[in-house]
C-alpha positions as CSV (number, residue, x, y, z in Angstrom):
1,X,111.0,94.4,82.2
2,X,113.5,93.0,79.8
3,X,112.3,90.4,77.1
4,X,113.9,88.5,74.4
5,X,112.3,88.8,70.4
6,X,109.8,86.1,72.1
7,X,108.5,88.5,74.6
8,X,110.3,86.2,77.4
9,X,111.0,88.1,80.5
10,X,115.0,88.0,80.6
11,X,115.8,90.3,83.5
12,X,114.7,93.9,84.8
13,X,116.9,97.1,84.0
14,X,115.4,100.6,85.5
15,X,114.2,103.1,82.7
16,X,116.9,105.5,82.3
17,X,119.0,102.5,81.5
18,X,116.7,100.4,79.4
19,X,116.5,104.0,77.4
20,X,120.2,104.7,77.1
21,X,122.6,104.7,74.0
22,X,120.9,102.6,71.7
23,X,118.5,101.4,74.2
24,X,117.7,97.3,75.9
25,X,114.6,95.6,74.4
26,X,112.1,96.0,77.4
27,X,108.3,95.2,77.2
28,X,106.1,98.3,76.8
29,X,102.4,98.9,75.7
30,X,100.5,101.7,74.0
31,X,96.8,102.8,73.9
32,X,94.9,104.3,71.4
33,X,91.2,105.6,73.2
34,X,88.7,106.7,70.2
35,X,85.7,108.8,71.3
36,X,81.9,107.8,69.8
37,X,82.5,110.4,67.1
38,X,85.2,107.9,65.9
39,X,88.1,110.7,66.9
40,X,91.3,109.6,68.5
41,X,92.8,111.3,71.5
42,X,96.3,112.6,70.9
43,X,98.3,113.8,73.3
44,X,101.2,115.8,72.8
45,X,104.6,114.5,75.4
46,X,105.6,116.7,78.2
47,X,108.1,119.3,77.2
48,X,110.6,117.8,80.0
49,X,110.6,114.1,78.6
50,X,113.8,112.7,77.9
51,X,113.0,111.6,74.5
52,X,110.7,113.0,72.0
53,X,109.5,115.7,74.1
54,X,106.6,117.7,72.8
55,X,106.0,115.1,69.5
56,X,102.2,114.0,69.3
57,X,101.6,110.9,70.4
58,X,98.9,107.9,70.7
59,X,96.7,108.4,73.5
60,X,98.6,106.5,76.7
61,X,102.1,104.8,76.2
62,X,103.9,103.3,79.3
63,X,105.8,99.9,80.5
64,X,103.8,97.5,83.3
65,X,106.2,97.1,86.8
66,X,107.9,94.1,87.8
67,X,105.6,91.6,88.6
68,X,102.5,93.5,86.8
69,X,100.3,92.0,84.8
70,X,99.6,93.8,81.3
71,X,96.5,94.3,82.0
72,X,96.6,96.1,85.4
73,X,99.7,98.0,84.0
74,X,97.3,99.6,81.0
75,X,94.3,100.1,82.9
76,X,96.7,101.6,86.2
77,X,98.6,103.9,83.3
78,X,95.6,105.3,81.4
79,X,94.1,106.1,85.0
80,X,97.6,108.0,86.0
81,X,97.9,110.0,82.6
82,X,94.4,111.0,81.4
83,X,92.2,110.2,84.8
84,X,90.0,107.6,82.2
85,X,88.8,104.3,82.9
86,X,87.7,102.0,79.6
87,X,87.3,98.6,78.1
88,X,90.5,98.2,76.1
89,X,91.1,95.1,73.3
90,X,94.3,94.0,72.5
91,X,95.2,94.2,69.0
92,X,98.7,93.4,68.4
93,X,102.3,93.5,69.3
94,X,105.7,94.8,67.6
95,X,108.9,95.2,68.0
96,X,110.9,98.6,67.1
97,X,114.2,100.5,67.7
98,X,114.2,104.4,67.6
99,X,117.4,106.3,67.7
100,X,116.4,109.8,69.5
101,X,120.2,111.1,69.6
102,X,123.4,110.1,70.6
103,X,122.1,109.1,74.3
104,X,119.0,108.0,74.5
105,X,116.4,105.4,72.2
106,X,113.3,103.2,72.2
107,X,114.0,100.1,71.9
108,X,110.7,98.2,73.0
109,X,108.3,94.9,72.3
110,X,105.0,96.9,72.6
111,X,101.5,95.4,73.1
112,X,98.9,97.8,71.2
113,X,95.3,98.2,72.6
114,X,92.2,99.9,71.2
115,X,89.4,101.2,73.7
116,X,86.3,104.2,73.3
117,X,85.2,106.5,75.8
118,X,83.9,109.7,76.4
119,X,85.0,110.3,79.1
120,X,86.3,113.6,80.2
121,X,90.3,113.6,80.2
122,X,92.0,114.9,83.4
123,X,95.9,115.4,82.5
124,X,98.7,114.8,84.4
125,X,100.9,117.7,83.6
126,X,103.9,115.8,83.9
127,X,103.2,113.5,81.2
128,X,101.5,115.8,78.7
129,X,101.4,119.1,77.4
130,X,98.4,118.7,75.4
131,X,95.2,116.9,74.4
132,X,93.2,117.1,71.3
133,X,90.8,114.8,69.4
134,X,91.2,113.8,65.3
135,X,89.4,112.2,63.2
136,X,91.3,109.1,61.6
137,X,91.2,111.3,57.9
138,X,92.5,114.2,60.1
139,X,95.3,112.1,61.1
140,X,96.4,111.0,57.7
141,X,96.8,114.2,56.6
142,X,98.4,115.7,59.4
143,X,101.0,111.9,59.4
144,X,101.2,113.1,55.7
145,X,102.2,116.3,55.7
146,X,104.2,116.8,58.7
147,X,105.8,112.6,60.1
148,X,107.9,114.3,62.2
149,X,106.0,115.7,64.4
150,X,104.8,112.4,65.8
151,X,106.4,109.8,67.6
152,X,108.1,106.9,65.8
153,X,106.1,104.4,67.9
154,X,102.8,105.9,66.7
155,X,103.5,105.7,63.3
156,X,104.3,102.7,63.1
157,X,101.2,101.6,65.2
158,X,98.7,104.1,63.2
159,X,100.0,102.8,59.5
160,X,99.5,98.4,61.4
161,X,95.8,99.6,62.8
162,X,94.7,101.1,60.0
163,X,95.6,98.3,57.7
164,X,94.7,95.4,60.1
165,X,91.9,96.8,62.6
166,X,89.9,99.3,61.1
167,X,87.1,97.9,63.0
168,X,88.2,100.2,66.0
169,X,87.9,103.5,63.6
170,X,84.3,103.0,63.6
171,X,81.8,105.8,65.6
172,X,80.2,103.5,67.6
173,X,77.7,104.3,70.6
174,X,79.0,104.3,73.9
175,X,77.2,103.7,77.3
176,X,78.2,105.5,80.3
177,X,80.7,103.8,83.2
């Protein structure tokens, strides 16, 4: 779904294009799921990905279809990459451009949502190569000491939600779905 800085729909392009050469402003979304411990759950892009393969991640990432509404498209997404189901809060949206190499870049207005759940992940191996759990001091460090083993995306997004929503870091009881 293509979008102007407004986040106006402006046409549709299919995602190998939207992603090539410097990439076309398309509306995506990203999803950060925090366990009751207060952890977020990373996971680590699919070695075969066409851009930033293998880089650690926020929990779920995607773009809604034509015609879907954002929040079928999050819910739908989370259930395709991790198996989960959970509440999930908007927080905020941005608009980035990430050069990966010569043919391929983000260039997205994402929607950023904050959910908690312990639920069990069940990963699609197509999608991710890993899963693990940090705590938000964990991931800091880690951000600190080695940026370029995440994704652009997430960085940006970690650095916004810990200065503007730190309400969603805290351990917090959760009831069972």
């Amino acid at each position: 779904m293509l979008v102007d800085e407004h986040d106006h729909e402006t046409g549709f392009l299919d995602k190998l294009a939207a992603h090539s050469g410097q990439g076309v402003l398309h509306r995506a979304f990203s999803l950060f799921v925090f366990n009751s411990q207060g952890e977020l759950l990373l996971q680590q892009r699919a070695a075969d990905k066409r851009l930033w393969p293998g880089f650690w991640s926020n929990t779920c990432c995607s773009h809604p279809r034509r015609g879907e509404a954002m929040d079928k498209a999050i819910h739908r997404r989370l259930g395709e990459e991790l198996g989960m189901q959970c509440e999930l809060d908007y927080l905020f949206k941005f608009q980035y451009q990430a050069q990966f190499d010569d043919e391929g870049a983000e260039h997205e207005l994402c929607w950023v949502y904050a959910g908690h759940s312990d639920a069990t992940p069940v990963v699609n191996v197509n999608e991710i190569s890993a899963l693990r759990y940090l705590s938000p001091a964990a991931l800091d460090q880690e951000m600190a000491s080695e940026p370029q083993a995440f994704t652009p995306w997430f960085r940006i997004e970690w650095e916004r939600l810990r200065r503007e929503h730190p309400q969603v870091l805290v351990p917090r009881a959760i009831l069972p779905a």
